[in-house]
N, CA, C and O atoms as a GROMACS GRO file, in nm:
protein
  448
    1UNK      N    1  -0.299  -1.781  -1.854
    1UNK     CA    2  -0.276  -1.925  -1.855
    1UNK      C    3  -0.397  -1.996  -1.913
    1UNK      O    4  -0.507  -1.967  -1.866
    2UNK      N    5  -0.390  -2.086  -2.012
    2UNK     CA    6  -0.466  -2.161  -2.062
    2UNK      C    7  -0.504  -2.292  -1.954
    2UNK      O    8  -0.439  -2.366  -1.879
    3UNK      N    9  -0.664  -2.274  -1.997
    3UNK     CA   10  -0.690  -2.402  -1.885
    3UNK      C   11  -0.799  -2.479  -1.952
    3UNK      O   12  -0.844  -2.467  -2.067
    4UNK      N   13  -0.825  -2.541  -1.880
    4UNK     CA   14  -0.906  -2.699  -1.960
    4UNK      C   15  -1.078  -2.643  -1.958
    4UNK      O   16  -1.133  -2.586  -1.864
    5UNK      N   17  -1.134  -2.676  -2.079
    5UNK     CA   18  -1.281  -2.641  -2.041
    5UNK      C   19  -1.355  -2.756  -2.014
    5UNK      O   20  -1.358  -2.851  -2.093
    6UNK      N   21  -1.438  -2.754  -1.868
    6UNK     CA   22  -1.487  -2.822  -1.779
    6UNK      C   23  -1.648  -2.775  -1.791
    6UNK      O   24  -1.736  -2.856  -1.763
    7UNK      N   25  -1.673  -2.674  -1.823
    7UNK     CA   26  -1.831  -2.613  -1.740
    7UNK      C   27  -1.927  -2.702  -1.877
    7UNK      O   28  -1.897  -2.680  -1.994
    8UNK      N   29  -2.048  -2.808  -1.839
    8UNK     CA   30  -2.135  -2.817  -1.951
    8UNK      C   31  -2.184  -2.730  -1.991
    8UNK      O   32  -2.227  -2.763  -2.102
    9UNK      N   33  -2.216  -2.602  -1.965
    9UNK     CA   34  -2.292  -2.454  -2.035
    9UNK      C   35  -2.248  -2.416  -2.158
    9UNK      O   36  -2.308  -2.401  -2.264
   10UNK      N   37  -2.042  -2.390  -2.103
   10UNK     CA   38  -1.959  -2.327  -2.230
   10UNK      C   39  -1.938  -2.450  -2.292
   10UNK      O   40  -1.901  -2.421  -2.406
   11UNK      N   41  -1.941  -2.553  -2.281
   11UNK     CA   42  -1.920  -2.661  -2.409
   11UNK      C   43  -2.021  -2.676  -2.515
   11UNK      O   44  -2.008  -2.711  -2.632
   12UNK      N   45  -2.184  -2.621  -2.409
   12UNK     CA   46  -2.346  -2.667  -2.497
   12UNK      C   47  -2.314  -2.524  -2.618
   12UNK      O   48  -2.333  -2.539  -2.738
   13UNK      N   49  -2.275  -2.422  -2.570
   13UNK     CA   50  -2.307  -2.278  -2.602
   13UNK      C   51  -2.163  -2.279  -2.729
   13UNK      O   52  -2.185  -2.223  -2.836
   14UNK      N   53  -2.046  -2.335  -2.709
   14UNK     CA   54  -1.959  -2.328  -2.800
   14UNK      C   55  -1.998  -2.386  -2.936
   14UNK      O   56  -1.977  -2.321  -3.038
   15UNK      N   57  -2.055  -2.506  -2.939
   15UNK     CA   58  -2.145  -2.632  -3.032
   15UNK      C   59  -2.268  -2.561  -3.101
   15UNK      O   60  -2.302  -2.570  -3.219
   16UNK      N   61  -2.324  -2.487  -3.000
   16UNK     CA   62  -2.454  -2.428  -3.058
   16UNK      C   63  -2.430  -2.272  -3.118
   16UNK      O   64  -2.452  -2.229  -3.231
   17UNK      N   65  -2.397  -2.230  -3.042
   17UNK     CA   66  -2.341  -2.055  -3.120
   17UNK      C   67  -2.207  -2.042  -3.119
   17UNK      O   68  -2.156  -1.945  -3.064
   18UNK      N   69  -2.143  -2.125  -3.172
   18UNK     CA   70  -1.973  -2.085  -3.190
   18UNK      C   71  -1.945  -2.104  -3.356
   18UNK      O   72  -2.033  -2.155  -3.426
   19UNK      N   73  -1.825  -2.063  -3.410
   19UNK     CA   74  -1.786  -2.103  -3.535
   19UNK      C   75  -1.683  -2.182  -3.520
   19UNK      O   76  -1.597  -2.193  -3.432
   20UNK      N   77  -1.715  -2.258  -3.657
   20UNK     CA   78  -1.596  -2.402  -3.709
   20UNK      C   79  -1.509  -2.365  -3.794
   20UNK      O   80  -1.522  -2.287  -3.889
   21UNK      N   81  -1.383  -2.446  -3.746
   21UNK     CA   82  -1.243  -2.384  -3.842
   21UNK      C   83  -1.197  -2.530  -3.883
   21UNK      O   84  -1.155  -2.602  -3.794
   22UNK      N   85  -1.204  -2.579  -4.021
   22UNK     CA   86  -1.126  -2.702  -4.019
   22UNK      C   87  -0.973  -2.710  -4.068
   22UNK      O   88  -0.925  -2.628  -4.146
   23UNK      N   89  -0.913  -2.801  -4.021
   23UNK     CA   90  -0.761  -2.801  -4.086
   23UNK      C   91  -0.705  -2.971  -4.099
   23UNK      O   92  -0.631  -3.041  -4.030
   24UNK      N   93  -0.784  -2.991  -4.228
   24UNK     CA   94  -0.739  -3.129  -4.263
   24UNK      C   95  -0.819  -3.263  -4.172
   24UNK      O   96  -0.929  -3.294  -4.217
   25UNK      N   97  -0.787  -3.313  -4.092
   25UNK     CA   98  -0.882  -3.446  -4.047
   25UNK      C   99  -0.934  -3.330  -3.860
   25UNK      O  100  -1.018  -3.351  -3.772
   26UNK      N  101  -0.867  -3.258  -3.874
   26UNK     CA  102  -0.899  -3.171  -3.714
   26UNK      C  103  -1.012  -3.052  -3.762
   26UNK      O  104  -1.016  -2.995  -3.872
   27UNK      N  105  -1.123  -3.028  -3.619
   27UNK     CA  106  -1.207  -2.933  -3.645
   27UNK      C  107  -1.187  -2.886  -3.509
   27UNK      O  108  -1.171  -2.950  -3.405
   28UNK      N  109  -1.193  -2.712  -3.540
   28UNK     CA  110  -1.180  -2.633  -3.386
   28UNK      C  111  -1.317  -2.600  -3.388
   28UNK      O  112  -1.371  -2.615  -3.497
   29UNK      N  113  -1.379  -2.563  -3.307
   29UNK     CA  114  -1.483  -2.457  -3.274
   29UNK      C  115  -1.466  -2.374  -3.132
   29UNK      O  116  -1.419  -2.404  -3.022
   30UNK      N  117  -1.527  -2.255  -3.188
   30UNK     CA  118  -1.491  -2.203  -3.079
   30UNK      C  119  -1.600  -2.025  -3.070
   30UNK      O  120  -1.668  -1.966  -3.155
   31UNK      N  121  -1.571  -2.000  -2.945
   31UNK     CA  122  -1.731  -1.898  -2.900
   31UNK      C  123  -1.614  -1.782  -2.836
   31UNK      O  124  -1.509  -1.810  -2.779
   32UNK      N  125  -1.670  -1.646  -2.865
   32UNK     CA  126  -1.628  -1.558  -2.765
   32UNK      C  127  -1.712  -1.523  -2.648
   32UNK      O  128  -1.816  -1.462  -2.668
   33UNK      N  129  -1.677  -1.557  -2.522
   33UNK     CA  130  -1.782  -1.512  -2.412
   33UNK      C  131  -1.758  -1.420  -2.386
   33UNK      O  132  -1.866  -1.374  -2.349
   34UNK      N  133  -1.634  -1.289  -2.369
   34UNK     CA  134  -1.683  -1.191  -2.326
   34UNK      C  135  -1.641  -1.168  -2.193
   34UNK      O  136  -1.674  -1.076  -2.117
   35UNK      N  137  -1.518  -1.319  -2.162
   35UNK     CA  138  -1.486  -1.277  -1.989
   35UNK      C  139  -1.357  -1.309  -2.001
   35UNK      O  140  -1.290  -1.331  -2.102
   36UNK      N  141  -1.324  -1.309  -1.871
   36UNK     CA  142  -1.138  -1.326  -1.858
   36UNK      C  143  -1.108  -1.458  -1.855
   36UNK      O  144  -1.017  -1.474  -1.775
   37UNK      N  145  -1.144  -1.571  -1.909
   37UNK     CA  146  -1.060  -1.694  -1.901
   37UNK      C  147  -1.066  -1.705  -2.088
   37UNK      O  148  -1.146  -1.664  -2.172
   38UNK      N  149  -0.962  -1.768  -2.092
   38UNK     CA  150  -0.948  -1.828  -2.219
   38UNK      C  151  -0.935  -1.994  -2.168
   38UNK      O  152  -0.862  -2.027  -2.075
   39UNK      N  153  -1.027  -2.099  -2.253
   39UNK     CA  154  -1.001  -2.253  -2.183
   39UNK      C  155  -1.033  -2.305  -2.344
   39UNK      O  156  -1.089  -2.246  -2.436
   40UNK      N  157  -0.971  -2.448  -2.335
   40UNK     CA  158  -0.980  -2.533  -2.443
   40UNK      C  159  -1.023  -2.688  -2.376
   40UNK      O  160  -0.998  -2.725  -2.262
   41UNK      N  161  -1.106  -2.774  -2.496
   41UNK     CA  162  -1.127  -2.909  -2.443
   41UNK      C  163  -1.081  -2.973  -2.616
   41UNK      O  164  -1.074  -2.912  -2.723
   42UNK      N  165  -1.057  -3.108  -2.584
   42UNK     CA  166  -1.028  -3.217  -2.656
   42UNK      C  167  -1.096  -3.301  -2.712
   42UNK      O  168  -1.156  -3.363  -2.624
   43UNK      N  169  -1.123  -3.341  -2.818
   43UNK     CA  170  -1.245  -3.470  -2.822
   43UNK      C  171  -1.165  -3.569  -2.918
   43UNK      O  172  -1.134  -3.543  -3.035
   44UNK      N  173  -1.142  -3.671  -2.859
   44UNK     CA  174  -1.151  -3.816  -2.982
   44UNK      C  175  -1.241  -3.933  -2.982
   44UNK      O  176  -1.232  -4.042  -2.926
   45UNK      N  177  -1.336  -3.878  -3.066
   45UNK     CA  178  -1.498  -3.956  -3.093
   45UNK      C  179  -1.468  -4.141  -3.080
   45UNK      O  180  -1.396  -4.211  -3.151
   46UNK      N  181  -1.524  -4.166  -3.001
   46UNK     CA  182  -1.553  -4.327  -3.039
   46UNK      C  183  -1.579  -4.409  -3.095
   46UNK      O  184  -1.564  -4.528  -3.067
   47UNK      N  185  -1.640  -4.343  -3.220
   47UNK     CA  186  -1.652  -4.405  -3.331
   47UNK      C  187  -1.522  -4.421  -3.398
   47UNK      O  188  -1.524  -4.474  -3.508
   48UNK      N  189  -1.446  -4.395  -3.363
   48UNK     CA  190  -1.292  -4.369  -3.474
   48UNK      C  191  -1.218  -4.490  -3.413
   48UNK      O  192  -1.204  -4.595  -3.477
   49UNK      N  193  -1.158  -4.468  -3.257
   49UNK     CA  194  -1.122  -4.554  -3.194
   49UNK      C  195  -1.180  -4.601  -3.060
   49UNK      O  196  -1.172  -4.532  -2.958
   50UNK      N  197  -1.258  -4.758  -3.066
   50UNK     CA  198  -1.265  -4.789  -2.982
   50UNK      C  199  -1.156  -4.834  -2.836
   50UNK      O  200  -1.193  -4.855  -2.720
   51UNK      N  201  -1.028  -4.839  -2.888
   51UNK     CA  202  -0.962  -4.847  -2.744
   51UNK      C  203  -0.951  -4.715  -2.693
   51UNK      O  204  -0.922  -4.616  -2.761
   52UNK      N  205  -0.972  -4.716  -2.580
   52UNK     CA  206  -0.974  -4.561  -2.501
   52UNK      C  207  -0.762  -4.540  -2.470
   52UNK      O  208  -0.694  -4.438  -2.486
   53UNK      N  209  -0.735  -4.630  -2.442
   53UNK     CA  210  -0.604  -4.668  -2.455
   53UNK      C  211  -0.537  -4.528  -2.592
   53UNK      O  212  -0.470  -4.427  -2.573
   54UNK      N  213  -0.587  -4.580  -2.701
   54UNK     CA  214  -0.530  -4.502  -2.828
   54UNK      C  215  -0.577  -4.361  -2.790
   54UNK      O  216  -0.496  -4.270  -2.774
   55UNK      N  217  -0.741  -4.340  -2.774
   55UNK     CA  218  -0.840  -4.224  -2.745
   55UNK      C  219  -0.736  -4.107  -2.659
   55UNK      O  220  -0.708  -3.990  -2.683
   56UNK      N  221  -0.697  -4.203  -2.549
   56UNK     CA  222  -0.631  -4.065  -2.435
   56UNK      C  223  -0.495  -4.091  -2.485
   56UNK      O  224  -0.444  -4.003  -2.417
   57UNK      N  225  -0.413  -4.133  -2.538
   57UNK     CA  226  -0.324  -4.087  -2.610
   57UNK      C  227  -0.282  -3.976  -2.707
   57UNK      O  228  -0.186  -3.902  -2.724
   58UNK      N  229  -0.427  -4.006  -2.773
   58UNK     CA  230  -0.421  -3.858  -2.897
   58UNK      C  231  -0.458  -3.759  -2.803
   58UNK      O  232  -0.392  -3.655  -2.798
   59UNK      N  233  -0.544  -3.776  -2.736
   59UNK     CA  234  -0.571  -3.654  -2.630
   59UNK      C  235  -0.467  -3.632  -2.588
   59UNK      O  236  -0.416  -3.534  -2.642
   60UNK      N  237  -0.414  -3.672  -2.522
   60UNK     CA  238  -0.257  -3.595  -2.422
   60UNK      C  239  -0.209  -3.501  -2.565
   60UNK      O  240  -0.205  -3.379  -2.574
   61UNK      N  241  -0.174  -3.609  -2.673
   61UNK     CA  242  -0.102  -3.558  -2.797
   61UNK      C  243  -0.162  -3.430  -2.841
   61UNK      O  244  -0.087  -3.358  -2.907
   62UNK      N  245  -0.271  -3.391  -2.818
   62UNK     CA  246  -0.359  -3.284  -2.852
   62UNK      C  247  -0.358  -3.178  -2.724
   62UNK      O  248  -0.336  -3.060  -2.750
   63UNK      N  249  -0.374  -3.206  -2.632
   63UNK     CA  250  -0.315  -3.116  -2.520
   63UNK      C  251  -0.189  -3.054  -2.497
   63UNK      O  252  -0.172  -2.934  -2.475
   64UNK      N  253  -0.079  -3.166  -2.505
   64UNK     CA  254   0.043  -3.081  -2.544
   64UNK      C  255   0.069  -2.966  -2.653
   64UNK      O  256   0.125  -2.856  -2.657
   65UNK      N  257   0.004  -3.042  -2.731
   65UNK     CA  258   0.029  -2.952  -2.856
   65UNK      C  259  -0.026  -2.800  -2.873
   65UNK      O  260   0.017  -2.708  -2.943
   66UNK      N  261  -0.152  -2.808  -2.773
   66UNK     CA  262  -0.205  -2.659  -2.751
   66UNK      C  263  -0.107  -2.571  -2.658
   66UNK      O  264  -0.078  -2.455  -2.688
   67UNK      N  265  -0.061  -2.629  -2.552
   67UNK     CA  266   0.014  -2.593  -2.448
   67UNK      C  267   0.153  -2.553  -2.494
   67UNK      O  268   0.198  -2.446  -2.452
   68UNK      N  269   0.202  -2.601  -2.548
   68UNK     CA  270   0.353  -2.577  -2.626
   68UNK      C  271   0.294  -2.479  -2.747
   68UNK      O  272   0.387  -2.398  -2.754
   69UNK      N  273   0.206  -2.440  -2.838
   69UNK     CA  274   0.196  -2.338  -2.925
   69UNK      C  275   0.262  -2.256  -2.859
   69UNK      O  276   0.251  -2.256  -2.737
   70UNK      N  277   0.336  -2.176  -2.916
   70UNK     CA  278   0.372  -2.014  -2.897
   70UNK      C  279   0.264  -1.893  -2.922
   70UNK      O  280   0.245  -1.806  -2.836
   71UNK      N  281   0.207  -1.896  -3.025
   71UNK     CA  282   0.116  -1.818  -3.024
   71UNK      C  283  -0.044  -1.839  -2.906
   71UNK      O  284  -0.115  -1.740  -2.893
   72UNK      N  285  -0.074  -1.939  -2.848
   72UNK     CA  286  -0.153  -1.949  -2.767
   72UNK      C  287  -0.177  -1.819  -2.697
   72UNK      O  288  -0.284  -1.836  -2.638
   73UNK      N  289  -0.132  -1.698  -2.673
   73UNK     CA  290  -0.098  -1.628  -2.583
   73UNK      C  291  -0.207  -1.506  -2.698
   73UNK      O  292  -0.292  -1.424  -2.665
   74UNK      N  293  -0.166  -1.538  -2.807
   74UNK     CA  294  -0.235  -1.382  -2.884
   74UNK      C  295  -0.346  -1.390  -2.871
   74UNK      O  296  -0.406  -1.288  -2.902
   75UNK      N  297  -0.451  -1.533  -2.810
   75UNK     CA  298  -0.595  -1.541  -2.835
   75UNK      C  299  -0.657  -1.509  -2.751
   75UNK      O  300  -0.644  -1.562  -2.641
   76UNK      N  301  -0.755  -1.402  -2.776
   76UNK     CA  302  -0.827  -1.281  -2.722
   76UNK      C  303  -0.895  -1.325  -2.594
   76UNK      O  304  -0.963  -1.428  -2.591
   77UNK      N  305  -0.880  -1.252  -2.494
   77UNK     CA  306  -0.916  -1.294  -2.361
   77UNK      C  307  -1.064  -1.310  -2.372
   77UNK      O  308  -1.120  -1.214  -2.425
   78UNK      N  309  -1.167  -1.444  -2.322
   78UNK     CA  310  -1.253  -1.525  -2.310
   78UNK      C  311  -1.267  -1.566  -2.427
   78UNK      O  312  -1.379  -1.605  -2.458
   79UNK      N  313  -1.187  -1.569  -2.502
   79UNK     CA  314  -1.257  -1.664  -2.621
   79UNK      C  315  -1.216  -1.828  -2.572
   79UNK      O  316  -1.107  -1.855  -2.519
   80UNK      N  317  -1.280  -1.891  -2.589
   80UNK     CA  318  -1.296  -2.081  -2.551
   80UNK      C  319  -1.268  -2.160  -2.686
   80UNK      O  320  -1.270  -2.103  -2.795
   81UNK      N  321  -1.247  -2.272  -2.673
   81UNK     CA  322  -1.219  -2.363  -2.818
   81UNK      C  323  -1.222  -2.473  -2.797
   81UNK      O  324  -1.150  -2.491  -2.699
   82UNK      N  325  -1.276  -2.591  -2.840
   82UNK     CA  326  -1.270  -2.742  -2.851
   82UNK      C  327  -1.201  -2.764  -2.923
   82UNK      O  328  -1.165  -2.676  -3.001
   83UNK      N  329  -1.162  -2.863  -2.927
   83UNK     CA  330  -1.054  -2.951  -3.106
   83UNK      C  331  -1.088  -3.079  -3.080
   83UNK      O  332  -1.064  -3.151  -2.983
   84UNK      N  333  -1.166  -3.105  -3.214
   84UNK     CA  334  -1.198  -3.212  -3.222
   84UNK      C  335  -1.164  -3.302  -3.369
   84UNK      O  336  -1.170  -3.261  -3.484
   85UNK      N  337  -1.116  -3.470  -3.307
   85UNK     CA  338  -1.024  -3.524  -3.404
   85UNK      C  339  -1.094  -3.593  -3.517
   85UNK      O  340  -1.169  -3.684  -3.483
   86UNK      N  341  -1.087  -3.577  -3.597
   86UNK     CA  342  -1.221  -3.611  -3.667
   86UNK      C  343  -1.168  -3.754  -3.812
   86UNK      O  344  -1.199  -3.766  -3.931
   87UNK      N  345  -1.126  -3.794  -3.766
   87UNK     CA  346  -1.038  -3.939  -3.838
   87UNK      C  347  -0.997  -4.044  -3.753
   87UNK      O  348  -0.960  -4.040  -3.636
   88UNK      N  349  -1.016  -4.184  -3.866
   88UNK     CA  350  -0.958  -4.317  -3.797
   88UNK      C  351  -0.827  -4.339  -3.757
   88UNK      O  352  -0.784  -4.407  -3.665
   89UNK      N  353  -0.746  -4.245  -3.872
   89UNK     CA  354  -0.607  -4.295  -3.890
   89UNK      C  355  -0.516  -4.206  -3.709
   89UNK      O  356  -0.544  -4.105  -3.644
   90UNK      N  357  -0.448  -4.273  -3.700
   90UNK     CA  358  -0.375  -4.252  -3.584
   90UNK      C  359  -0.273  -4.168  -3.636
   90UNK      O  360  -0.220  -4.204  -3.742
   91UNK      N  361  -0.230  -4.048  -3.573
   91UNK     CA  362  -0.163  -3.949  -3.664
   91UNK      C  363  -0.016  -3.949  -3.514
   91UNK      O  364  -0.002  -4.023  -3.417
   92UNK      N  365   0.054  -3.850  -3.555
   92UNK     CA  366   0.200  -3.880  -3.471
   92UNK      C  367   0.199  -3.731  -3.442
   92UNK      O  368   0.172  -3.644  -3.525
   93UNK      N  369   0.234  -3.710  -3.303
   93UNK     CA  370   0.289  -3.569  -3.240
   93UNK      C  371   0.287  -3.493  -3.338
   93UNK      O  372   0.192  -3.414  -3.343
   94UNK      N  373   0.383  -3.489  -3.439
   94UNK     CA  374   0.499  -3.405  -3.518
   94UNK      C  375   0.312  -3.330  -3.590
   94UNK      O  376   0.259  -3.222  -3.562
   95UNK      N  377   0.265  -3.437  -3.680
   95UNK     CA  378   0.151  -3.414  -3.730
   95UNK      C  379   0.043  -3.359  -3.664
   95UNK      O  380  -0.017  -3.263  -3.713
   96UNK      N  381   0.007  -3.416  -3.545
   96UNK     CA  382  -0.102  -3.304  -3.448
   96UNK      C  383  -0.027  -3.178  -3.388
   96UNK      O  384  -0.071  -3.117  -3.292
   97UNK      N  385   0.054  -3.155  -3.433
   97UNK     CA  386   0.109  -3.037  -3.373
   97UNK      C  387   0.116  -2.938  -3.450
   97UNK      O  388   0.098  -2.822  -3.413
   98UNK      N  389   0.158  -2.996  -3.641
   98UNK     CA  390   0.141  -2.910  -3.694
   98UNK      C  391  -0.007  -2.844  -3.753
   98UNK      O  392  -0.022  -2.728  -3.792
   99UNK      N  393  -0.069  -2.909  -3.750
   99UNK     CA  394  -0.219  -2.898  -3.752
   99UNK      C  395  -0.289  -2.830  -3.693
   99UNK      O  396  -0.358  -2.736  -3.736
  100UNK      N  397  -0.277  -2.878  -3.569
  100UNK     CA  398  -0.320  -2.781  -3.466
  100UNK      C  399  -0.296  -2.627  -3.427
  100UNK      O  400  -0.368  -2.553  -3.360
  101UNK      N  401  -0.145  -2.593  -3.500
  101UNK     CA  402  -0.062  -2.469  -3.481
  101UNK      C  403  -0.171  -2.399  -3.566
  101UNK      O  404  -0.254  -2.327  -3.511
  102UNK      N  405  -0.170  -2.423  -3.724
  102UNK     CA  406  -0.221  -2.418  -3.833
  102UNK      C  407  -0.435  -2.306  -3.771
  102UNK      O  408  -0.486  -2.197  -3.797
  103UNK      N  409  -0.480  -2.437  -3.684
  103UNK     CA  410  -0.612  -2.444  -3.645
  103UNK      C  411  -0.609  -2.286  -3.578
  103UNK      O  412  -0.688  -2.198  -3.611
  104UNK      N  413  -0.514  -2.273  -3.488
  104UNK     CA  414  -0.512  -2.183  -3.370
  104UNK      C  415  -0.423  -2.016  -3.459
  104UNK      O  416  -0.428  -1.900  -3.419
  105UNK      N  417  -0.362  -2.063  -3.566
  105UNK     CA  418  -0.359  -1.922  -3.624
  105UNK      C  419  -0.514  -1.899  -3.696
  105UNK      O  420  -0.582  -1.806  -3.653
  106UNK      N  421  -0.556  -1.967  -3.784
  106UNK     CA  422  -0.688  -1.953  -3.812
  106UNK      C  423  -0.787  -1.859  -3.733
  106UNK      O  424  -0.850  -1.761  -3.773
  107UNK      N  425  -0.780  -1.925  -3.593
  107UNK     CA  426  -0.836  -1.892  -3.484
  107UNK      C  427  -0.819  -1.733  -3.418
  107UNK      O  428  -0.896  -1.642  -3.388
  108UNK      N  429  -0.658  -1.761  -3.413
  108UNK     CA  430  -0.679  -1.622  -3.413
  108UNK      C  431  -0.685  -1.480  -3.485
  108UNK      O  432  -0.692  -1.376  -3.419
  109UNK      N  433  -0.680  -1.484  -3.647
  109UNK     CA  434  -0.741  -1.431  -3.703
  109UNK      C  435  -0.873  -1.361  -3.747
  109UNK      O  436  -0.896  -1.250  -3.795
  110UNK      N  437  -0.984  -1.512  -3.697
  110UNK     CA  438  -1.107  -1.465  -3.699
  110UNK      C  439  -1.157  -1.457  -3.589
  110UNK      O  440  -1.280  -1.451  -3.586
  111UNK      N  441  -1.097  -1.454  -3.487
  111UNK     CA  442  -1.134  -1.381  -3.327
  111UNK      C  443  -1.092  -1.263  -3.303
  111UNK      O  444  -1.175  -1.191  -3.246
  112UNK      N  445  -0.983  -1.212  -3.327
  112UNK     CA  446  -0.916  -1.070  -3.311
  112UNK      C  447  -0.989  -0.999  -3.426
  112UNK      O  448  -0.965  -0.881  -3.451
   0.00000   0.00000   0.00000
């Protein structure tokens, strides 16, 4: 089961020794630790949109979209991942979903 990454350690350590995968206005990064959880976190920078209103919208939109992948399941036990939204423009489900699918085959290519 995929779960949310919470710990400041694996977020400092993903940023600092992890690799970047981009796919169009979205960037993943992501670290193999080496243990039994696989977890993901979200980011929509403040500089893009100041209403937090829009902010946790794309977030949910970006959470679902990891959670509903089908392939989520092939990615190698402890590997971790952020996705982070990296544009002004306000994009729609259909579009963060396909993107994101896109990010997470990437992903698991160069993790396996």
């Amino acid at each position: 089961m995929l779960q949310t990454l919470k710990s400041d350690n694996k977020i400092e350590t993903i940023f600092e020794k992890g690799f970047l995968v981009k796919e169009g206005d979205f960037f993943l990064k992501a670290y193999d630790f080496n243990d039994d959880e696989t977890l993901f976190g979200v980011s929509v920078p403040k500089r893009f949109f100041k209403s937090a209103v829009i902010r946790n919208k794309l977030k949910r939109r970006m959470r679902e979209s990891v959670r509903k992948n089908p392939r989520i399941n092939e990615i190698k036990k402890g590997a971790s991942f952020f996705l982070i939204y990296n544009t002004s423009k306000e994009h729609s489900y259909k579009a963060i979903d396909e993107k994101i699918c896109n990010l997470v085959d990437k992903l698991i290519s160069k993790i396996n």
